[in-house]
N, C-alpha and C positions, 0 to 999 in steps of 0.2 A: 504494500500500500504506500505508494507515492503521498508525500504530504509539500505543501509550499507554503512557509510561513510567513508573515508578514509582521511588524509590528512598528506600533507609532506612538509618538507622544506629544499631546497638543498643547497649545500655550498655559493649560491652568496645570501644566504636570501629570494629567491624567493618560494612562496607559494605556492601550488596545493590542491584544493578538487573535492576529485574525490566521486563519490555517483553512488550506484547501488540498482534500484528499481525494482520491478516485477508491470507490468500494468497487473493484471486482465481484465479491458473490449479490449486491443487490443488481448490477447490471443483466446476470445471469438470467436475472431471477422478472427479467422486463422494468425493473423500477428505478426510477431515479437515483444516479449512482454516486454522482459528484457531489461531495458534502464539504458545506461552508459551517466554521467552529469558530465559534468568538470565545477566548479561553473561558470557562466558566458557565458557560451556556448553553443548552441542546444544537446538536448542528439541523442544517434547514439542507437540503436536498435540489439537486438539482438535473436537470439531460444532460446539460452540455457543459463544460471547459467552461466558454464565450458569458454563458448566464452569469455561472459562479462568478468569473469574475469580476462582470460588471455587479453583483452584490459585494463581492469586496469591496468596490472600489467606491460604491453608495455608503458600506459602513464608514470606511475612511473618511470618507470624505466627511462625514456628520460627526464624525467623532474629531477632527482636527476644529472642524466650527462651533466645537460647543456641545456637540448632539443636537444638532438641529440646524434646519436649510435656511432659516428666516428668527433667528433670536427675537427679534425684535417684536414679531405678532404672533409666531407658531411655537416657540418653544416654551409657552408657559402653562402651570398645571391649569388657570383658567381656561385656555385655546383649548388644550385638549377635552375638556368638560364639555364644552361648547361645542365641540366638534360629536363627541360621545351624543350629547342630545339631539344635534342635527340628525344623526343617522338614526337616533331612536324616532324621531318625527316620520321620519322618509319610511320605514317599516312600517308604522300607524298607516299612514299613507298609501303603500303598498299590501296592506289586508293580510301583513304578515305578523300583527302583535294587535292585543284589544286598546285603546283608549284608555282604559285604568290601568294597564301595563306600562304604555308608554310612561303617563303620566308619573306612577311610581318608582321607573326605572332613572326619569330625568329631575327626579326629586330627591330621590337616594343621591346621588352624583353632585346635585348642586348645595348639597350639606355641607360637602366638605368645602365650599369654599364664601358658601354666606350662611345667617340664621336669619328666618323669618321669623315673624309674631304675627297674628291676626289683630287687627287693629279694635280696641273698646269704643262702644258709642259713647261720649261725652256724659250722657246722662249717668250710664251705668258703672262710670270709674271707678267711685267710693262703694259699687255694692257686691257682696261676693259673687259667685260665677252660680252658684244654684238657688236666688233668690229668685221669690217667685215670680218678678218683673223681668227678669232675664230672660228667664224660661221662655216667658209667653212671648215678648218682644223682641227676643233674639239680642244677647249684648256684643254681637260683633258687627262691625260695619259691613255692607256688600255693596259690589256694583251693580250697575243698571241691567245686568243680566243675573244676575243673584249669586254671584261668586264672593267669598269671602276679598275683602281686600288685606293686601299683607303690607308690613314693612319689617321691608327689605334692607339688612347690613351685610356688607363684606368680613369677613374674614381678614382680620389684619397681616398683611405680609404672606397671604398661603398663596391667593390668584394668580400674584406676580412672579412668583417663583418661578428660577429657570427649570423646566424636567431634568434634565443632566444634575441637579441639585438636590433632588427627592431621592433619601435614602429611606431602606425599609425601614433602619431602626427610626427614623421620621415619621414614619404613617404607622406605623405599629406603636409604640412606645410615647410619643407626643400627640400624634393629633389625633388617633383612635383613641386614647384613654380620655382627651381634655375633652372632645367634640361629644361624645358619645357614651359617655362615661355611664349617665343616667338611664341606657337602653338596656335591652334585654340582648342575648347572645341572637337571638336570632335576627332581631331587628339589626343589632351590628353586623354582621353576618351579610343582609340585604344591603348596608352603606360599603361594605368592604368590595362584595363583588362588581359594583358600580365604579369605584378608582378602580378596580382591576380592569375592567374592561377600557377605561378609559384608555388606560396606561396602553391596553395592546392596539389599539387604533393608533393612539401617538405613533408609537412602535412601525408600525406597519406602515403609515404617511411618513416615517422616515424621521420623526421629529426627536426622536430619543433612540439610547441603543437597547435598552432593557428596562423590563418592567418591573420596577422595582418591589409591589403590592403585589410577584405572582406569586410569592411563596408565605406568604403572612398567613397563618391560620390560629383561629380562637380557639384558647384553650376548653376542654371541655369541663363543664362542673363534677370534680372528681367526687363528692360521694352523691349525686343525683339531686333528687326531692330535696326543696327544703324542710324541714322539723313542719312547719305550718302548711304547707303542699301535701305531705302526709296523710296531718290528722286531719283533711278536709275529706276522706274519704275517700272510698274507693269510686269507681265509672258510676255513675246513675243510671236507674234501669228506668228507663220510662216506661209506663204504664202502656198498653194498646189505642186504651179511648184518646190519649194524649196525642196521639200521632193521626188516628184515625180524626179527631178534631180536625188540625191543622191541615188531613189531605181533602175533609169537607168545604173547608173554607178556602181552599184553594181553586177547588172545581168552580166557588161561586165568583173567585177573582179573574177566572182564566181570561185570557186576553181572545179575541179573536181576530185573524188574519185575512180580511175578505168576508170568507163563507165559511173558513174552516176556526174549530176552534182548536187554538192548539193545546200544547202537549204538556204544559208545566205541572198540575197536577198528577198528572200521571207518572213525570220525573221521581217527583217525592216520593210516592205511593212505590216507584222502581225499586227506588232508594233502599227503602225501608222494609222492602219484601226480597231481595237481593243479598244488600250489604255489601256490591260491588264498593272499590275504588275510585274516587274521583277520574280519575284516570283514564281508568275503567271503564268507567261508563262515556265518557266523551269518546271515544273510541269505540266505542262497540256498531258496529252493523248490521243491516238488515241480515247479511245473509249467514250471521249468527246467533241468531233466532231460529229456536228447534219449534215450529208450533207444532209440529207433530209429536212428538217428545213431548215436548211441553219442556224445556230448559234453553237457556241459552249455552255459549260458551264463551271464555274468556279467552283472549289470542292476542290481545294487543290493547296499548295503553297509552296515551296520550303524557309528552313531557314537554315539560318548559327550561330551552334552553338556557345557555347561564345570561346569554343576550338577550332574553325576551323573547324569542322563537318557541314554535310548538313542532315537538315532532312525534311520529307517531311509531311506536318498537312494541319491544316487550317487554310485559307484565312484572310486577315487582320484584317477585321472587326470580324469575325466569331469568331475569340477569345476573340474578346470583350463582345462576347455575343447578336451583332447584326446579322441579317439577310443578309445584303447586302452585305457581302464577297462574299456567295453564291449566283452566279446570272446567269444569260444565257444574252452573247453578241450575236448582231447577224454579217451576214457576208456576204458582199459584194458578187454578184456573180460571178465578179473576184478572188476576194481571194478562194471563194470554188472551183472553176477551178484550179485556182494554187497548193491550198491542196491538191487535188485528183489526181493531175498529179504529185506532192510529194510523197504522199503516195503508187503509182503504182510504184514508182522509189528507196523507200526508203528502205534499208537494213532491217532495222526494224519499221514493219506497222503493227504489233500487238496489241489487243484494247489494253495492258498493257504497250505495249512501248510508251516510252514521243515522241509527235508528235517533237522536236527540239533539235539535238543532234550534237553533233561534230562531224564534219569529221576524228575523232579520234574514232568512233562508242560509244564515252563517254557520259554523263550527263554534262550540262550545272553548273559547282559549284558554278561560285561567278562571279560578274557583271563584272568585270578586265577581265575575259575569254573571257566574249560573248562579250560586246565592242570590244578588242582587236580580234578577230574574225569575226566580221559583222560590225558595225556600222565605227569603227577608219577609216579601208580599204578603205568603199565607200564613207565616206567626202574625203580622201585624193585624190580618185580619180576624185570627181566631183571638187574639187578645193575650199572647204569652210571649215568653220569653224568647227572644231568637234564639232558633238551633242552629246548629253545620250538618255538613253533612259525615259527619264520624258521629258525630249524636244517632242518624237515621243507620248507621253501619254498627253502631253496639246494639242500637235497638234489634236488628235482625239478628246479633250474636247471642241476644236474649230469649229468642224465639227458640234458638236451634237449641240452647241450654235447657230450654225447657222440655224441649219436646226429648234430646239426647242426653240427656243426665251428662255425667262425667266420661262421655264418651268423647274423648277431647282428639281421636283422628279425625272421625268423621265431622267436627267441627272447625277444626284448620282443615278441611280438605274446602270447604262450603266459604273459612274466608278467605284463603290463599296464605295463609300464614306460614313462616319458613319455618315452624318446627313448633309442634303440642306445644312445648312449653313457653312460646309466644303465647297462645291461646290460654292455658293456666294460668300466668301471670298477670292477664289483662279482668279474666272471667272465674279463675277457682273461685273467688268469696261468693258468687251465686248461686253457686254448691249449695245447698241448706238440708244436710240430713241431721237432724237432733236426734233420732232413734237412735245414728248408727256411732253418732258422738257419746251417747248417757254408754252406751254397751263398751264402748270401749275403756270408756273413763274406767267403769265398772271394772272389765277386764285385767287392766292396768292397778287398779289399786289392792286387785286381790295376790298380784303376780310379788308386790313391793312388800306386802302384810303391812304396810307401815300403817298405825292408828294415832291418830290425833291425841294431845292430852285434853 
């Protein structure tokens, strides 16, 4: 393996070695064989000689300027923000991400370099946030279209910053802990991967050499639950009439489309006689649907990329390399009544079209959609608490408990669980045999002879 090394050093002292080698066995093998290595960094792949080295000579070249073609407008962590939300818009745009995706994608991003507040109406300065004139009146300002108005501060010194000047110990250790401090892991989590994309876009327009946010990862909470997460109990089993409520007062909210009425309470009612995956169910198609059988099957699942993309693979487990992502549910002969009288009504009842779609004749993208779509609508109208849908997926985990006792296969086999003991962990305390608990107690105390004084 031939290699050809390069290396330079630009005016701030900063060092580059760049190397270019020919792999022989991936030529072989038809794939791109020429590989360009920045010390320190995965090499990137190339056909030809002629390519590679014109990426050498792009690296160079940006690295002798700074890391960046244009200091002056493109190499600041602002630009590249700016540029991260421009291509989030253009995918809105292109019917390739939903509106509250965009939205949250270019909101996550622009954290890290201003803080907004919702502005108080004048009147309501002096009174707290859940006084009763709040509530009714609303104490935030909005514009002439009903959007909150914000103001808006910069971030002192983060915007201007050159990229070639953003170390990880910077975004990890400084402005992840001061910015964000008061989030939750996940919510950090969702701000982190937002610089991280940013930074590969920079990357990729040439404006920096590496992205400094790709290897930052949140620590995980090493003993789990807190003390008060605990004792707040275990899953709640809702009741039947509870759900069956909210799928009543769904059917009374359904939207209709034309002539047809659609599908939203029937989602629910899916939901909750299923216990499929969000996923899951966006994904699922007509011509997985057994009405003969009376089951559906599960084969494929809907994912949101780390950019806001949806793509559609396999099932949870399935990529784990288990079996039970892929399963067959089966289905009430209510539910297959209601399918069938769906599908004679539905716009698109193709075995390739997904059996649950928008009344916008769209794809279901991201949980925020279908919530806000089915689920939000008929708690508000039945008059309870908002569910999700893992509420409506224990609920069915409740049914199968009851009808299968402690038969905890055939119960991960129905949720797609990677192993019983997922399924025991989430649902053992619904167990309830007090017979077979006094016999044992029993058993156990004659085994010890020990007697009390």
């Amino acid at each position: 393996m031939k290699r050809d090394k390069t290396k330079v050093v630009n005016q701030a002292g900063k060092k580059l070695i760049v190397s270019i080698a020919d792999i022989p066995s991936k030529k072989k093998q038809g794939r791109p064989s020429v590989a360009v290595r920045v010390q320190g960094q995965k090499a990137v792949y190339f056909n030809s000689r002629d390519e590679a080295d014109n990426y050498r000579s792009t690296l160079v070249a940006a690295h002798m300027q700074g890391g960046t073609y244009d200091p002056a407008e493109r190499g600041t962590v602002s630009a590249a923000i700016d540029h991260y939300c421009a291509v989030q818009e253009g995918r809105f745009k292109a019917d390739a991400i939903a509106w509250t995706t965009m939205d949250t994608n270019i909101r996550n991003a622009r954290d890290w370099i201003e803080t907004r507040e919702k502005i108080v109406k004048a009147e309501f300065v002096d009174l707290p946030a859940d006084h009763w004139k709040c509530r009714s009146k609303g104490r935030y300002l909005k514009d002439d279209k009903g959007a909150f108005v914000w103001d808006i501060t910069p971030r002192a010194g983060v915007g201007s910053m050159p990229l070639d000047t953003v170390s990880k110990k910077l975004i990890r250790d400084e402005w992840l802990e001061s910015f964000f401090d008061d989030l939750d892991n996940k919510t950090k989590r969702e701000k982190l991967t937002a610089i991280k994309c940013a930074f590969d876009l920079a990357v990729d327009e040439g404006w920096c050499l590496h992205n400094p946010a790709a290897q930052i990862a949140l620590d995980a909470d090493k003993y789990g639950q807190s003390e008060e997460e605990i004792e707040a109990g275990p899953i709640v089993r809702l009741p039947p009439e509870h759900i069956i409520k909210i799928i009543t007062e769904a059917e009374k909210v359904e939207p209709t489309v034309g002539n047809v009425k659609w599908c939203y309470s029937l989602a629910i009612a899916f939901f909750a006689h299923t216990g499929l995956r969000v996923g899951e169910f966006c994904a699922l198609k007509w011509k997985f649907v057994d009405f003969e059988n009376e089951r559906i099957y599960v084969r494929t699942a809907a994912r949101r990329e780390p950019k806001g993309e949806v793509r559609y693979g396999q099932p949870k487990q399935v990529k784990k390399g288990l079996t039970r992502g892929r399963r067959s549910v089966f289905l009430t002969p209510e539910l297959v009544k209601a399918l069938r009288e769906w599908k004679m009504r539905s716009p698109k009842s193709g075995d390739d079209d997904r059996v649950f779609q928008r009344h916008t004749l769209t794809v279901f993208k991201n949980t925020q959609s279908l919530l806000n779509d089915t689920l939000y609508p008929a708690c508000d109208a039945a008059g309870v608490d908002p569910l999700n849908f893992l509420d409506l997926r224990h609920f069915f985990a409740s049914l199968c408990v009851s009808e299968y006792g402690d038969n905890w296969e055939r119960i991960a086999d129905l949720m797609g669980h990677e192993s019983t003991s997922t399924t025991r962990k989430h649902y053992a305390e619904w167990i309830d045999n007090e017979e077979r608990d006094r016999a044992d107690a029993a058993a156990y105390g004659d085994r010890t002879g020990w007697k009390a004084a």
